[in-house]
Every structure is written in C-alpha cells, then in structure tokens.
N, C-alpha and C positions, 0 to 999 in steps of 0.2 A: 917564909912560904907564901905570904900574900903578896909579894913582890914576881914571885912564879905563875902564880892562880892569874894575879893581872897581867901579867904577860900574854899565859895560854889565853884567855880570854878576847886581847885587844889581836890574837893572831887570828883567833875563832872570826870575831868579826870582821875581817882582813879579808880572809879567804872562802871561807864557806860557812854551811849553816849544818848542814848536816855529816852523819861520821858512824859508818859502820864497825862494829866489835864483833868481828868472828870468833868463836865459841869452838872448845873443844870438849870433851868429859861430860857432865850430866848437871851443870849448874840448874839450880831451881829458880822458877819466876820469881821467886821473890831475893832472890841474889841477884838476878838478872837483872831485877829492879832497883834495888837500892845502887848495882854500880854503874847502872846506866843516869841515873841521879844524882852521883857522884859526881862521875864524870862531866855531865851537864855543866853541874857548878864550877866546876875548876876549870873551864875548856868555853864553856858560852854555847858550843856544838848539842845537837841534837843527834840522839845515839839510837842507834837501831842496832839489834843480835841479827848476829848468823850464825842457828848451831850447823856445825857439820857431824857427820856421820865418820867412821876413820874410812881413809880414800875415795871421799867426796870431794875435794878440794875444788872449785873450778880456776881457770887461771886468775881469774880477777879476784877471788878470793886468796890466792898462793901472795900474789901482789899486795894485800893490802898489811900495812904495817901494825893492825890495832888486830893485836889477837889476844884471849883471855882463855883460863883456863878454871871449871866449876873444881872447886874442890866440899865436897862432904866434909860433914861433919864427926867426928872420931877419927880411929886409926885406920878403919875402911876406906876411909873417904881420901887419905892420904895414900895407902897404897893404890887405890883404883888412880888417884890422881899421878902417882909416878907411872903407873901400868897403862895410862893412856899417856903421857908424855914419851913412854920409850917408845910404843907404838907409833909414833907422830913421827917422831924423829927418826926414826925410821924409812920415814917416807918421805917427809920434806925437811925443809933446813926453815927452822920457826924462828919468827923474828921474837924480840921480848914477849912476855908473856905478862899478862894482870892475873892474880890469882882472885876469882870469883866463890865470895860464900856469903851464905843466909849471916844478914846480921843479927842474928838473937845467938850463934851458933861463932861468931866472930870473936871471942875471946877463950872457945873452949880448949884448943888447943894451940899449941905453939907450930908456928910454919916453917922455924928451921933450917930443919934437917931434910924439908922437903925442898926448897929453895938450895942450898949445899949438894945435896943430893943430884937436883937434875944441873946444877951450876959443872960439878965434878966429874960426875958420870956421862951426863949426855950432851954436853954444851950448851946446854937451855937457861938464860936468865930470866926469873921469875922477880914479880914485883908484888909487893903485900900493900902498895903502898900507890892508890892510883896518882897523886900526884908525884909522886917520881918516876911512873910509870909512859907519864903525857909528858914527861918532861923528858925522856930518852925515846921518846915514839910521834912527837910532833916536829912538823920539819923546822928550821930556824925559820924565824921573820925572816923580811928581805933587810931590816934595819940593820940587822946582827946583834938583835938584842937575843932575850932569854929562847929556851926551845920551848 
C-alpha cells in the first residue's frame, strides 16, 4: 500500500493541487473531515466537498469522477444510505463511490451488506477503503505506472 499512496501522491504533484469530492446523503463535518484528510495523505491533493441536494447535479459536477457517499451511524444510517443511493441512481449513472463516516462511529457497524447491496441491486460500487477508492478513481500517470 505505500507503493500505491507513493504513486497517488508523485501523480498529485504531476498534475494538480487541488480535487473536489462531491457529496451525496447527509455526511457530518467531521466525516467530511477526517476523509478529506485522508485523502490528502494518500493523494498530496487538496480536497474540497460538494454536497449536493438529490437533482442538483450541475454538469461539471455529473463529470467529476470523485464522488463519496455520508453514510450514518446504525442501521438508520445504512438504510438512508441505500434510500439515497437508489434515489441517485435513479437519476444519474454514479461513478465509484467513497463511503464517508464519523470516525469515532467507524467500527460500529459493518458495511457489507451495504456495499453488496448497492453492488447487486443498483450497479453502484462502493469503497470503505479511500485508498482503493483513489486508486480506481485517479486517472493513470502518463508513465503507466500505478493509478
């Protein structure tokens, strides 16, 4: 994985400096936070959110490939998070997904069956895991090394 993280990182500094994360569902500032911090690290990029509203999209936001989705805490927070994924889907063809939550809240439940769930039902792949997340959502170097 540090072979990856240095990769994302020497592209980060290649190409740009900054990298916006469109936002779906109701993630809290402090999930916002810690994955935009995440991110950071593994990428070198500087992260900004865009939450949207459902059929707020604008095109440049439809275009961009870095979208994340808040998922809650409990079994709430999982069904609201499929009940805003079918909604989505619905309406646009969503590229990968980062699943966004509070980290103090980050081991209470297992993500599953919610990943399985919108994998089988709605053709949505979810990522629990931002560096495999940047690594199917960043475009190749021009070297053709890692993504």
């Amino acid at each position: 994985m540090n072979d990856q993280a240095a990769g994302l990182r020497a592209y980060a500094s290649q190409r740009r400096d900054k990298a916006s994360l469109v936002t779906i569902g109701r993630p809290t500032p402090q999930a916002v936070n810690a994955t935009c911090e995440r991110l950071s690290a593994l990428s070198g990029l500087a992260w900004e959110t865009l939450p949207l509203a459902l059929g707020e999209a604008s095109s440049a936001q439809r275009s961009s490939p870095y979208w994340g989705i808040g998922v809650a805490p409990g079994a709430e927070g999982l069904q609201g998070a499929y009940r805003d994924l079918k909604q989505w889907s619905q309406r646009e063809r969503l590229p990968p997904l980062l699943i966004i939550r509070d980290p103090a809240a980050s081991q209470d439940m297992p993500l599953d069956n919610l990943v399985d769930a919108a994998r089988r039902f709605l053709g949505i792949k979810l990522f629990t895991d931002p560096a495999d997340w940047l690594a199917q959502t960043l475009p190749m170097t021009e070297s053709g090394g890692t993504r």
